[in-house]
C-alpha positions in Angstrom: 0.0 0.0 0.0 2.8 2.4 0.6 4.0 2.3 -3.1 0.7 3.1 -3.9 0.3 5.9 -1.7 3.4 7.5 -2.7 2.5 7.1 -6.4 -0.5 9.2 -5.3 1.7 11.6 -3.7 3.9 12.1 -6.1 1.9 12.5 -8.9 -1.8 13.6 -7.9 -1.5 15.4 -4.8 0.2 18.3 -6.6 -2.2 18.7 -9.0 -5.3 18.2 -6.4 -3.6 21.4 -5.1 -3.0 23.3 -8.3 -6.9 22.3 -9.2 -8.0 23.8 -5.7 -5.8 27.3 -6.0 -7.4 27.3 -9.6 -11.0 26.7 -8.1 -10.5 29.5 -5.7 -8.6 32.2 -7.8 -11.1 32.3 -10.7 -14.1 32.6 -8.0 -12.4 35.4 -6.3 -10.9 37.6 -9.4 -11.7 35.5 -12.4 -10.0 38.6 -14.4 -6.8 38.0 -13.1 -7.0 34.3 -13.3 -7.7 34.3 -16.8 -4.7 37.0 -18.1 -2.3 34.1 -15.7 -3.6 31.4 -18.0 -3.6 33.5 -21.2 0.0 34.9 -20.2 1.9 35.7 -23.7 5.3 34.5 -22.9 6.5 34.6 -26.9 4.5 36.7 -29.9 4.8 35.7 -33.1 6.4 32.8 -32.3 7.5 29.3 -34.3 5.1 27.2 -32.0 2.0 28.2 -29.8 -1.7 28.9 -30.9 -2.1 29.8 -34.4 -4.1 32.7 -34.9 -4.4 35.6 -37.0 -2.1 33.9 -39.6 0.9 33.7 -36.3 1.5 31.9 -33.6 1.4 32.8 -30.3 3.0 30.8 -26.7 1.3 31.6 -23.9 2.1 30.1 -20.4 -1.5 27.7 -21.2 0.2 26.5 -24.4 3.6 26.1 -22.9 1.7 23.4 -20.1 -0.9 21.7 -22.0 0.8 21.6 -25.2 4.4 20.9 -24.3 5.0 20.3 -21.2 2.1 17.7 -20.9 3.7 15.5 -23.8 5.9 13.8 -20.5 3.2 13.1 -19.0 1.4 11.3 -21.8 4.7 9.8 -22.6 4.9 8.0 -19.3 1.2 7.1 -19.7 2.0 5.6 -23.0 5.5 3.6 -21.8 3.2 1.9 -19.2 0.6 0.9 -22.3 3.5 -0.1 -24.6 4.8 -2.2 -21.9 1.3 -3.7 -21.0 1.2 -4.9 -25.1 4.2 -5.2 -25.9 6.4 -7.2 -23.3 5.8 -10.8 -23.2 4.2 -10.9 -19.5 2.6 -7.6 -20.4 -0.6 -7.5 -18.7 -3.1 -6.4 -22.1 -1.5 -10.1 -23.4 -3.4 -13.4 -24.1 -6.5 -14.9 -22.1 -6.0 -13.1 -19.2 -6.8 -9.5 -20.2 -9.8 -10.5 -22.6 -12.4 -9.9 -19.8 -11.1 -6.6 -18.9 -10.2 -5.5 -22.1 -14.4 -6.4 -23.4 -15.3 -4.7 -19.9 -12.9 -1.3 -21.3 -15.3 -1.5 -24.6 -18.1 -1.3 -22.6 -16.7 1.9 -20.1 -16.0 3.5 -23.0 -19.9 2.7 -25.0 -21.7 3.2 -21.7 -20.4 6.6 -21.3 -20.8 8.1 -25.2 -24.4 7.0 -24.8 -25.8 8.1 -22.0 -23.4 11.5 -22.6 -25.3 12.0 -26.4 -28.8 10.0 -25.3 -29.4 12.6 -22.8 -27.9 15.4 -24.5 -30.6 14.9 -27.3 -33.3 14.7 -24.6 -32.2 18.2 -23.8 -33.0 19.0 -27.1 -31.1 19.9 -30.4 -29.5 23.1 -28.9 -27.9 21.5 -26.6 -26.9 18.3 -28.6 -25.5 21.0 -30.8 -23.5 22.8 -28.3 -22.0 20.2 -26.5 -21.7 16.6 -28.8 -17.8 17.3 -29.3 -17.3 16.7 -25.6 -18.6 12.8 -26.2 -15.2 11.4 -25.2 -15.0 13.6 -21.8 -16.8 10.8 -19.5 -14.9 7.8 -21.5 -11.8 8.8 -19.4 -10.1 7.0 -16.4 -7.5 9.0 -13.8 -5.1 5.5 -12.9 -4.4 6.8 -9.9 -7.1 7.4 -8.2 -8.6 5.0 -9.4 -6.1 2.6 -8.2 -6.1 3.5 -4.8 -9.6 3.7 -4.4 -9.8 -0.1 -5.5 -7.7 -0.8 -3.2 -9.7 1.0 -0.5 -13.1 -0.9 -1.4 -11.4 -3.9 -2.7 -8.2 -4.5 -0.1 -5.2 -4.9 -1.8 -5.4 -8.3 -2.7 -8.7 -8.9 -4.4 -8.1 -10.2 -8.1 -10.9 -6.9 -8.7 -8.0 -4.6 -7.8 -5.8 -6.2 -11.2 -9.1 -6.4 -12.9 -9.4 -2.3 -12.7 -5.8 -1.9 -13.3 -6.2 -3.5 -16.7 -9.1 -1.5 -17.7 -7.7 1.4 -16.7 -4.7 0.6 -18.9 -6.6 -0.2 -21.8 -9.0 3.4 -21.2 -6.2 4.9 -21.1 -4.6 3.8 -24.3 -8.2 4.0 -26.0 -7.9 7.7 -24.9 -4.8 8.4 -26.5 -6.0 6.6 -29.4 -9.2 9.1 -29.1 -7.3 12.1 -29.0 -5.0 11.8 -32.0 -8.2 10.7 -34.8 -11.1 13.0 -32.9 -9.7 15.9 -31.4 -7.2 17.4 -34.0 -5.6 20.8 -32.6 -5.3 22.3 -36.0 -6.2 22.0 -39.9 -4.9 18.5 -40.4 -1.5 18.1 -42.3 -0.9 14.7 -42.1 2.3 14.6 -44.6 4.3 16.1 -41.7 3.8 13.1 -39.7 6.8 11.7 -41.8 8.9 14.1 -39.6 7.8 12.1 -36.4 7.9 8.7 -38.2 11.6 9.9 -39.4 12.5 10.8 -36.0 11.6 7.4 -34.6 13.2 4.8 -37.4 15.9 7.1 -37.0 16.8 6.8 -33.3 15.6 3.1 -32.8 18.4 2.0 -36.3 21.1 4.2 -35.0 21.0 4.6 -31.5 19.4 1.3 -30.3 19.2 -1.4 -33.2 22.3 -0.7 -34.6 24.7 -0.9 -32.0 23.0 -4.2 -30.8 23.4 -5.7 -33.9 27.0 -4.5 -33.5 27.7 -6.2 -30.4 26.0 -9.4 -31.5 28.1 -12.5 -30.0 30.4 -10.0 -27.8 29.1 -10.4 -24.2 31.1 -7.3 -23.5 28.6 -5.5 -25.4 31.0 -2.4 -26.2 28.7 -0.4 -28.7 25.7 -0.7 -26.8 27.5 0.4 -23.7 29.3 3.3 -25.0 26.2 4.6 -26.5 24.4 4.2 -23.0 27.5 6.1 -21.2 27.8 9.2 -23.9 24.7 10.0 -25.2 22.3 8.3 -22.7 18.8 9.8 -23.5 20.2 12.6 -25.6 19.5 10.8 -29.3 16.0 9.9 -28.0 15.4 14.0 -26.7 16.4 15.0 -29.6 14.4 12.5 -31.8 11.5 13.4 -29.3 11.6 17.1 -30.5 11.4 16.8 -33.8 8.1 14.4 -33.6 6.8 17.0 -31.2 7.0 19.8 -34.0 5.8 16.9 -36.9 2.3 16.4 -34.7 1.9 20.3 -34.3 2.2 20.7 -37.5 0.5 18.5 -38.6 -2.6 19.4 -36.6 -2.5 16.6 -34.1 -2.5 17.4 -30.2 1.3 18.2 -29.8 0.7 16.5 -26.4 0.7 13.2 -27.9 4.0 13.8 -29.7 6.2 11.5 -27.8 4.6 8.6 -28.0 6.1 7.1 -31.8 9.5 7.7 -29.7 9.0 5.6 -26.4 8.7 2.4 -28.5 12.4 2.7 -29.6 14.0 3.5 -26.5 15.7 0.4 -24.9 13.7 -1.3 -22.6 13.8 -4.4 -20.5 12.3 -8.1 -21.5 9.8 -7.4 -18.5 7.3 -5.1 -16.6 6.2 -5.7 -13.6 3.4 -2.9 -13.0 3.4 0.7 -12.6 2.3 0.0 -8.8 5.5 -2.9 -8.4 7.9 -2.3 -6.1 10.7 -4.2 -8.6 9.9 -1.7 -11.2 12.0 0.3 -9.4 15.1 -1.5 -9.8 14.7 -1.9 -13.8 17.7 0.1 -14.9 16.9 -0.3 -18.6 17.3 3.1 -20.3 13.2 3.4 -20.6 12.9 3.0 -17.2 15.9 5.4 -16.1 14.2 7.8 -18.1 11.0 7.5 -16.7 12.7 7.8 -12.8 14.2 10.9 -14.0 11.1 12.7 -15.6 9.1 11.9 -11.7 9.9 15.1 -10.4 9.4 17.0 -13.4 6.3 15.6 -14.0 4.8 16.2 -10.4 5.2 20.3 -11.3 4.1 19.7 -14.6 0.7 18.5 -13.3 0.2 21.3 -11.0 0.4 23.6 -13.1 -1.9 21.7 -15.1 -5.0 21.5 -11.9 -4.1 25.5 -11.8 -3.6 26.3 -15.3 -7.3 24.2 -16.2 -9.3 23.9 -13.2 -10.2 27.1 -12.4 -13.6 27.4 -13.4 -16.7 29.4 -11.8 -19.3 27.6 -10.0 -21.5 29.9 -11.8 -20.5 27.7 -14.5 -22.2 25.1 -13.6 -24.9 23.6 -16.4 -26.1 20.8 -18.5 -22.9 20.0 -19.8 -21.5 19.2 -15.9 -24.8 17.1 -15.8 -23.9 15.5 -19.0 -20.2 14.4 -17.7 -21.0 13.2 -14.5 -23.7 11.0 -16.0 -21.7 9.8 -19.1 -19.2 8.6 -15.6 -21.2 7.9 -13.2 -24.0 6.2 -15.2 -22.2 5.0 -18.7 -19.4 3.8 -16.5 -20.9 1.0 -14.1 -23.5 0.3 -16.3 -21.4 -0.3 -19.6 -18.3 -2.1 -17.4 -20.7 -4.5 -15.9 -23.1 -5.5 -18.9 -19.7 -5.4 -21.5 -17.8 -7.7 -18.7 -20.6 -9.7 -18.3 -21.0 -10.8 -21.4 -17.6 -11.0 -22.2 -17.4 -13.6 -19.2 -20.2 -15.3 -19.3 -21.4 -15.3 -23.1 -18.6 -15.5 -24.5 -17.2 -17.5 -22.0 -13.9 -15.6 -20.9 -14.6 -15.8 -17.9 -13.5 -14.0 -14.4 -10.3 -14.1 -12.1 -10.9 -16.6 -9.7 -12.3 -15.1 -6.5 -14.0 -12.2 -8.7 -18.0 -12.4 -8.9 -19.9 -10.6 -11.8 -21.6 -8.0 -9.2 -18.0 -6.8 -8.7 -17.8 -5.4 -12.2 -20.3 -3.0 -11.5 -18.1 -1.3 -8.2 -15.2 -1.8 -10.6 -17.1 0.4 -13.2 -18.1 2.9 -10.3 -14.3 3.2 -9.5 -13.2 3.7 -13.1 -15.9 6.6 -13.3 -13.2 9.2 -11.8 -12.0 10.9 -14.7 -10.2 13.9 -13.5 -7.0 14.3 -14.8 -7.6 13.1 -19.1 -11.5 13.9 -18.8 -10.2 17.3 -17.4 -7.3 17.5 -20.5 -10.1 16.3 -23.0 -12.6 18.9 -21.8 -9.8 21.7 -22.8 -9.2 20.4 -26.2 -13.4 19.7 -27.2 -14.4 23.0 -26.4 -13.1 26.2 -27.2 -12.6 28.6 -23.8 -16.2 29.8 -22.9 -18.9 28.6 -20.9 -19.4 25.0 -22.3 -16.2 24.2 -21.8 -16.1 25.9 -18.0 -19.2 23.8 -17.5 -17.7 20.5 -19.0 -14.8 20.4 -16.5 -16.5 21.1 -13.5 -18.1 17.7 -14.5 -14.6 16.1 -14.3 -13.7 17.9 -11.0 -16.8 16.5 -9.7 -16.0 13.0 -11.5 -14.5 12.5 -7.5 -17.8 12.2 -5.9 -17.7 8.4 -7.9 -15.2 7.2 -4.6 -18.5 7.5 -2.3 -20.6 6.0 -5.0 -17.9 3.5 -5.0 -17.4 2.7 -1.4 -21.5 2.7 -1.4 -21.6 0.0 -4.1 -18.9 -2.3 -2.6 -21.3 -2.1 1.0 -24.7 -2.5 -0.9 -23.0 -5.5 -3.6 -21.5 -7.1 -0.1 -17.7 -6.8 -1.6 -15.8 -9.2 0.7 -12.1 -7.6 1.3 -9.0 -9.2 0.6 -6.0 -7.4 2.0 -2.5 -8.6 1.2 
């Protein structure tokens, strides 16, 4: 539990905090809030918002844009990991339940998110359809650590969620690239990140391997790893960055065509494992060294996103929290369930089919991508104000979850 709990503190605590000075600075002087976010750092500048036939990087630009491209990066090394590695945990039989139970917290949500936004009527459909992918989100960490808290730490539920949330995450990245382009799209610079990565992976990790091949000693690969370390793959990282802004995708995502080339080891053993720690593969060294970084990085994303007026409040909150808090459970259990049963998958042993509805209830906080998607669906205004508070309140899902796992008799199983 303590690895789990300093996860959480490393990298949610922060930006709980940033998220709450947000909350209370735009309710007290939303003026000066708003000229913080908007802050022009460089006019006319080679990256930033396009507008007005230039660009322009403001401080909002510099997080959300740039900066946030770490965080996604260590999102996706976890989800490349998960697939790619042969114990990865989204491999063979054993993540076909959760991965069918991911389908269905990602249907559940759209659904009841559009159903009810057309019940409002066609205004309102109109206004706020682009945010369909808000509620399909999952924050890992909280999420975690609240199965834990319902589940105990060593109910097969608590891998169960971890998988999903895996998977929603990697649908989400998925998500953002193809739906929620950041500019007119320009695919043909793509070849730029594409270049970057066959680049690096043949010359700074293939190649020298290949070199060493039947030398123990492994002298290339070493000297590569002793004077130039990450610097091929920061380098290689920058240019995709630029070949995804321009071509119109979230520049957030840029990193992730490099993170499959850097050099990795021949197992994972969980983002929560204590061994993961003493992986000393170049992946893994780069992913210690980005942990601090990160953890400012996300507070100034709660204070640079969360700051929205209570006034703010309207059908599009309404909209969020039921696409989580509805689509979620609802979606996670009937999706599961059929997976299990129907198509006979099946459940981890000491798992019961009632428990995939507290596991959906738990993987109904969004926060942290829900709050990220609601930025990039809307433009500023009050939709989009309304839209996050629905994230920020995506919380309230930890009572609804603790409620479910009384009412559903969940039987604790602590390590």
């Amino acid at each position: 539990m303590y690895r789990v709990w300093n996860f959480i503190t490393n990298y949610s605590l922060l930006l709980i905090f940033g998220a709450v000075i947000a909350l209370i600075w735009a309710n007290i002087d939303p003026h000066s809030y708003h000229a913080f976010v908007e802050f022009k750092i460089w006019d006319h500048a080679p990256i930033g918002h396009y507008h007005h036939g230039y660009r322009t990087l403001t401080l909002h630009y510099l997080v959300n844009d740039m900066l946030m491209a770490f965080f996604f990066a260590i999102a996706a090394k976890e989800v490349w990991e998960a697939v790619a590695l042969k114990n990865g945990s989204l491999r063979g039989k054993k993540a076909a339940t959760p991965l069918f139970a991911t389908v269905g917290g990602m249907v559940g949500p759209i659904s009841v998110y559009l159903g009810l936004a057309l019940i409002f009527g066609s205004d309102t459909y109109e206004a706020v359809k682009n945010g369909w992918a808000i509620p399909t989100a999952t924050d890992i960490a909280f999420s975690y650590l609240v199965g834990r808290m319902v589940f105990g730490g060593g109910h097969p539920a608590v891998r169960f969620l971890l998988l999903l949330a895996i998977a929603d995450d990697a649908a989400g990245l998925i998500i953002l690239a193809v739906f929620y382009p950041s500019g007119e799209l320009l695919p043909q610079w793509l070849l730029l990140s594409v270049g970057a990565a066959v680049a690096v992976y043949v010359l700074a990790n293939w190649l020298p391997r290949r070199m060493d091949r039947g030398n123990q000693d492994r002298p290339n690969s070493t000297w590569m790893r002793k004077n130039l370390g990450f610097w091929p793959y920061l380098i290689a990282a920058c240019a995709s960055w630029y070949g995804f802004m321009k071509a119109g995708i979230h520049p957030a995502l840029g990193l992730l065509p490099i993170v499959p080339t850097i050099p990795h080891a021949e197992r994972a053993f969980g983002i929560f494992s204590e061994a993961e720690s003493y992986l000393t593969d170049l992946l893994n060294q780069i992913e210690h060294a980005l942990k601090h970084p990160v953890e400012v990085v996300l507070f100034f994303f709660g204070l640079l996103n969360a700051g929205v007026e209570f006034s703010a409040i309207g059908e599009p909150t309404w909209l969020v929290l039921a696409g989580l808090m509805v689509g979620k459970p609802i979606g996670v259990l009937l999706f599961g369930a059929i997976g299990a049963h129907v198509l006979k998958l099946g459940l981890p042993q000491g798992m019961r089919t009632p428990d995939l509805f507290v596991i959906g209830c738990i993987s109904a906080i969004g926060f942290t991508v829900s709050l990220f998607i609601a930025a990039v669906a809307f433009p500023p205004g009050e939709v989009q104000d309304a839209a996050k508070m629905g994230a920020l309140f995506s919380f309230a899902a930890a009572i609804m979850s603790w409620v479910a796992g009384k009412v559903l008799r969940v039987e604790k199983h602590e390590l």
